[in-house]
C-alpha positions in Angstrom: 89.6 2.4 18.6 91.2 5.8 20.2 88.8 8.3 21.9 90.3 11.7 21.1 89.5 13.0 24.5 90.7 9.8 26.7 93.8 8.6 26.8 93.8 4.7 26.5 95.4 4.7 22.5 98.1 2.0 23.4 101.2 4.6 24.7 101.5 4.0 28.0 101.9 7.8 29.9 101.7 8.9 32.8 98.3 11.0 32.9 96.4 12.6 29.7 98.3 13.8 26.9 97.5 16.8 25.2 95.1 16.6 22.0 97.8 18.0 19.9 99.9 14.8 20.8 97.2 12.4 20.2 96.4 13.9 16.8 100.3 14.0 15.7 100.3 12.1 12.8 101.5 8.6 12.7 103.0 8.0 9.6 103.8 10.5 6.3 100.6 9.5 4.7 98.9 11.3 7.6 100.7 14.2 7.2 98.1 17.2 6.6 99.0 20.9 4.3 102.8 20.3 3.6 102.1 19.2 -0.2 104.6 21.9 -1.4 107.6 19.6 0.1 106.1 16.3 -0.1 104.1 15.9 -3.3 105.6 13.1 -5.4 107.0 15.9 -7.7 108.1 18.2 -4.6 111.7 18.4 -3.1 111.1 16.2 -0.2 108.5 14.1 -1.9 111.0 13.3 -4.8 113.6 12.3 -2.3 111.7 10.0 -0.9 110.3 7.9 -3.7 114.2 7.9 -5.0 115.3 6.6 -1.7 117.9 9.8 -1.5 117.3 11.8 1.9 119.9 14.0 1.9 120.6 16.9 4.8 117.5 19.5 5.4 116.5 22.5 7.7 113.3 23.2 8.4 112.5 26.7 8.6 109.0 27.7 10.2 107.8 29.2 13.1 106.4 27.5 16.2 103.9 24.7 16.1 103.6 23.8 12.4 105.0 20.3 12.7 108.8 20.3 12.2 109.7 18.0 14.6 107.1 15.4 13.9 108.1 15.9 10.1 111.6 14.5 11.2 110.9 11.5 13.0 108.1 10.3 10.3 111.3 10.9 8.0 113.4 8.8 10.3 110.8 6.2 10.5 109.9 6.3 6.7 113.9 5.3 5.8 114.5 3.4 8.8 116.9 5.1 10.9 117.6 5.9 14.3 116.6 9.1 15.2 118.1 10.9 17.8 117.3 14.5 19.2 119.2 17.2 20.5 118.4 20.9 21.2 120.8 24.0 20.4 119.4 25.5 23.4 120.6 23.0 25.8 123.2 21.2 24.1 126.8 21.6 23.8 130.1 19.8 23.0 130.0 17.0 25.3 126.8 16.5 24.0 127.4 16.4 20.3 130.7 14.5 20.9 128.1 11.5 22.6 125.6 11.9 19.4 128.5 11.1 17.2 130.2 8.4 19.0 126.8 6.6 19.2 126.0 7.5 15.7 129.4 6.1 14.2 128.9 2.9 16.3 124.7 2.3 14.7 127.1 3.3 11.3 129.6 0.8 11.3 126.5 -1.8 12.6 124.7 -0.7 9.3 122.1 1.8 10.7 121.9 4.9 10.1 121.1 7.6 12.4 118.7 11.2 11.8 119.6 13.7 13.6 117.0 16.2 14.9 118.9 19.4 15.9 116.3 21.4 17.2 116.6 25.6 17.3 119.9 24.7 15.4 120.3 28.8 14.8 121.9 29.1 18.3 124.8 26.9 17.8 128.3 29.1 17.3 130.0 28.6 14.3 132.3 26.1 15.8 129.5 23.6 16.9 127.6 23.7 13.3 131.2 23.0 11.6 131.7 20.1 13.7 128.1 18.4 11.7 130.0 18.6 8.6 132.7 16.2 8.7 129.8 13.1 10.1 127.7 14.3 7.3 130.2 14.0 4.8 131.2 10.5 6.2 127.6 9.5 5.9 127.5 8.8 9.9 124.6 11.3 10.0 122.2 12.8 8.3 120.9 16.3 9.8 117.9 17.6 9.5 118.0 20.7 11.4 114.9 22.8 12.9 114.7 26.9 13.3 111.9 29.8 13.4 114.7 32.1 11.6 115.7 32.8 8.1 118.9 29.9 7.8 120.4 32.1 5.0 121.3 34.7 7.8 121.5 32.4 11.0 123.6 29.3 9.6 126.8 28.8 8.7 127.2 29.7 5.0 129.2 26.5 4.4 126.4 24.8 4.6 124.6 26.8 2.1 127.5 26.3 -0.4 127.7 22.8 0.5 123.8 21.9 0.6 122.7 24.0 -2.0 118.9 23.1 -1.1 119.0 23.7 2.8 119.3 27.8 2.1 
């Protein structure tokens, strides 16, 4: 049994982890006031029960759960998730992400890709997602606190019509 305010739950850390942490859901059935995206009859929710995850952004500010929605979606369809931040990211980075990404591909597992403040990638950097989507290498889900119809790349907007 966990005690919310001690830290023996079975992850092995190094001192106390934050309530926040310790409350983060486990698994999508513990997921708490998204049922506009994951109700059975929602976009997310419909995706889901078809098996069909396709590309998504999340668009929300701070603190309301994007980053723990992606990694119950990664472990929901079994793939690898992998995370990167915009903010301290770059080429070299991205070029790793793929390589790794088309070797778990061509092994038969797929790979989620958490891009994290995805907004402050150029233009160059969120074209070079699109070829490794299309190939079904990756599938994005990327994260930002601003409106993706002014801050992303309009290709994928016209390419993802539901992302924008």
């Amino acid at each position: 049994m966990t005690d919310l305010f001690g830290t023996n739950d079975g992850i092995a850390t190094k001192g106390p982890r934050p309530l926040a942490e310790r409350l983060r859901p486990k698994s999508m059935q513990d997921v708490i006031g998204q049922r506009q995206i994951l109700a059975d009859d929602a976009p997310l929710g419909a995706m889901l029960d078809a098996g069909m995850l396709s590309s998504l952004i999340f668009w929300g500010p701070p603190g309301v759960g994007k980053t723990t929605l992606a990694r119950l979606l990664a472990d929901h369809t079994d793939l690898h998730f992998e995370q990167i931040s915009a903010i301290f990211s770059g080429v070299a980075d991205l070029k790793k992400v793929f390589d790794a990404a088309k070797m778990r591909h061509a092994n038969g597992r797929g790979t989620l890709l958490f891009v994290d403040e995805i907004h402050r990638f150029n233009k160059a950097q969120q074209d070079s997602f699109l070829p490794h989507m299309e190939d079904g290498t990756i599938l994005l889900v990327g994260a930002t606190t601003e409106n993706p119809s002014f801050e992303l790349n309009p290709h994928y907007c016209r390419a993802h019509k539901s992302w924008c």
